[in-house]
N, C-alpha and C positions, 0 to 999 in steps of 0.2 A: 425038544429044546427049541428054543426061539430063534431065529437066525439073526446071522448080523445086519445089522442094514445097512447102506453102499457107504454112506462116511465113518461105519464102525471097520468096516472092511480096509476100506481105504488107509484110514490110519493104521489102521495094524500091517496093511504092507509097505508103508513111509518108514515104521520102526523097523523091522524086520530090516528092510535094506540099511539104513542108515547103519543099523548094528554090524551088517556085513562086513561093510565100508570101511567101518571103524577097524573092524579084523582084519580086513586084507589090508591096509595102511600098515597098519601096526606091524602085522608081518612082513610087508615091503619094505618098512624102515629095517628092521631088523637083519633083513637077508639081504640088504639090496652091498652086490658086490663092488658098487664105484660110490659106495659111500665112505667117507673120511674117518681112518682108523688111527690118525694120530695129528702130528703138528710138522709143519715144515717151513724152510724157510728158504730164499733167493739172494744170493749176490749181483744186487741192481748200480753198484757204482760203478762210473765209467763204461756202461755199455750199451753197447751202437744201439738209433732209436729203429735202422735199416740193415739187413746183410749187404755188403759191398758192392755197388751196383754199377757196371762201367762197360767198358769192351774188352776182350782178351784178343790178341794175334793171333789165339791157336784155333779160335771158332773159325777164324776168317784165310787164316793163310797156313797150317800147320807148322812147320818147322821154315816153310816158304818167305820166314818175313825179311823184314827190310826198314831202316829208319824210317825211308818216304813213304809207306803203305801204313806205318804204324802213326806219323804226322796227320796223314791226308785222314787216316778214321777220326783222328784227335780232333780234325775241324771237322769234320760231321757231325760228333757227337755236340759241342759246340752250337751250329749254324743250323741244327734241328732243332733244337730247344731240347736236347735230351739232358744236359749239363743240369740245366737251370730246373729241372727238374729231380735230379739227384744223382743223374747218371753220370759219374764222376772220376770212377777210378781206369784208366789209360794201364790194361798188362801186357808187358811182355812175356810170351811164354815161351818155350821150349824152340833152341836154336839160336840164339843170342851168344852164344858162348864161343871161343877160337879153343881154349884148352886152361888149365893148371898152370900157370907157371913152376917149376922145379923148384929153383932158387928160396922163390919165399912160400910160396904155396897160393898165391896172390890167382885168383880169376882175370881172366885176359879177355876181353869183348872182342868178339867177330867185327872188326871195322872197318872190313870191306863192305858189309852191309850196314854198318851203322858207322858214316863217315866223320860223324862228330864226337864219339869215342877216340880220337885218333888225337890224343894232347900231347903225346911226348913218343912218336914212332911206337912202329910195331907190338914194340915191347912194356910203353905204358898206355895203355889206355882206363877212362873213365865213362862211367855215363852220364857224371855230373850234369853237360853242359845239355845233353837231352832230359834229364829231369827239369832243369831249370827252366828247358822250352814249357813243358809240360805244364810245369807249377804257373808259368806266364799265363797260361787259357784259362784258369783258373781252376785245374784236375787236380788230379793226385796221381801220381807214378807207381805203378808194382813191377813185380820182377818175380821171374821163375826160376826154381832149384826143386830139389829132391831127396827125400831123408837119407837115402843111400849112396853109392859111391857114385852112380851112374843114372841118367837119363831116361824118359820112357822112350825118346827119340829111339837112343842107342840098345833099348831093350823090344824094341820091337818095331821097328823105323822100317826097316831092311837095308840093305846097301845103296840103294839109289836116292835116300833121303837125302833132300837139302842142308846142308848147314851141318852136319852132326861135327862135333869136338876131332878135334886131330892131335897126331901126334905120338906120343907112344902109351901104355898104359897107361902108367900113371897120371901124366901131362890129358887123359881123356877119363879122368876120374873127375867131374866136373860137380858131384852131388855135395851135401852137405858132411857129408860123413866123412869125420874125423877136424874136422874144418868149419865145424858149427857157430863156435864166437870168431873165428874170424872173419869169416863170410855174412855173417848178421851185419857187424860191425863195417866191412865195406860195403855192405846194399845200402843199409840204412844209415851210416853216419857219415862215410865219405860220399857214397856217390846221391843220397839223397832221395830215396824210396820211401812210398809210404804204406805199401803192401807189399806182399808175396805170397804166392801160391805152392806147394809145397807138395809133391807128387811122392809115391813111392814104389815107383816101377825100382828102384836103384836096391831097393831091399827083396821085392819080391822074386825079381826076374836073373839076380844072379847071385851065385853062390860066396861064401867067406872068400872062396882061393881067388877068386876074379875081385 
């Protein structure tokens, strides 16, 4: 037999691979497991171009906070250039609360430590006039609760923690539970919040009877 000669050779191993090719594709399309097995779709209206970007109290002070520590980050974030960059949301988290009011069910602001709470004695307080500071820097206000009756403070704080709720059980049931539209309704419409952060030590950490 005559042999091939080096561009008969040549070509016949261009086809050879290419045929390969073609096989291993073809079986890659077919098996390949993060390929698209049907149609789907997204609900894109009204939703944030960023996740919420700001300071929280409980990175910085834990249950430790205080109007004036919560002000003086608020111009930092500010007189950094962090605002003007997106960094915008001012939270308050865990520790902000005195107790339950009984009467109405109404939440009552620690305003001893937040002395601008303090519109109408012990017994009324708002955080209106601290939101409004807030909303002046040009931020946005949050505020912390908890899907269950009770706090992560109070579910895992220990006895020495600062600030924890007072009072008697119920009056130290500070979570969202049972009290979910009314509590909405005073964060965000009376006192002027434009987040919240929303924990669930208050479901995990204690039982129905507490």
């Amino acid at each position: 037999m005559k042999p091939l000669n080096l561009l008969g050779r040549c070509s016949l191993v261009a086809i050879v691979l290419a045929m390969s090719a073609l096989s291993v594709e073809a079986e890659t399309t077919k098996t390949d497991p993060l390929a698209p097995t049907g149609q789907w779709s997204a609900y894109t209206a009204g939703r944030a171009t960023t996740p919420p970007m700001g300071w929280s109290s409980w990175n910085a002070f834990g249950t430790d906070v205080t109007e004036a520590r919560v002000l003086d980050s608020a111009n930092t974030i500010v007189e950094s250039g962090l605002a003007a960059k997106g960094y915008r949301y001012i939270n308050i988290d865990d520790g902000w609360w005195l107790k339950r009011r009984q009467t109405d069910g109404r939440m009552q602001v620690r305003s001893a430590i937040f002395p601008s709470a303090a519109v109408g004695g012990a017994e009324e307080t708002s955080f209106k006039p601290f939101t409004d500071r807030i909303h002046s820097m040009g931020l946005k206000a949050g505020i912390y609760s908890d899907l269950g009756r009770n706090s992560c403070s109070q579910a895992y704080g220990g006895p020495n923690t600062p600030n924890l709720p007072e009072g008697t059980v119920a009056e130290r049931e500070v979570g969202l539970y049972g009290h979910m539209a009314q509590d909405m309704k005073l964060y965000f419409a009376d006192w002027g919040f434009d987040f919240i952060k929303v924990d669930g030590c208050g479901v995990r950490a204690f039982t129905a009877e507490l």
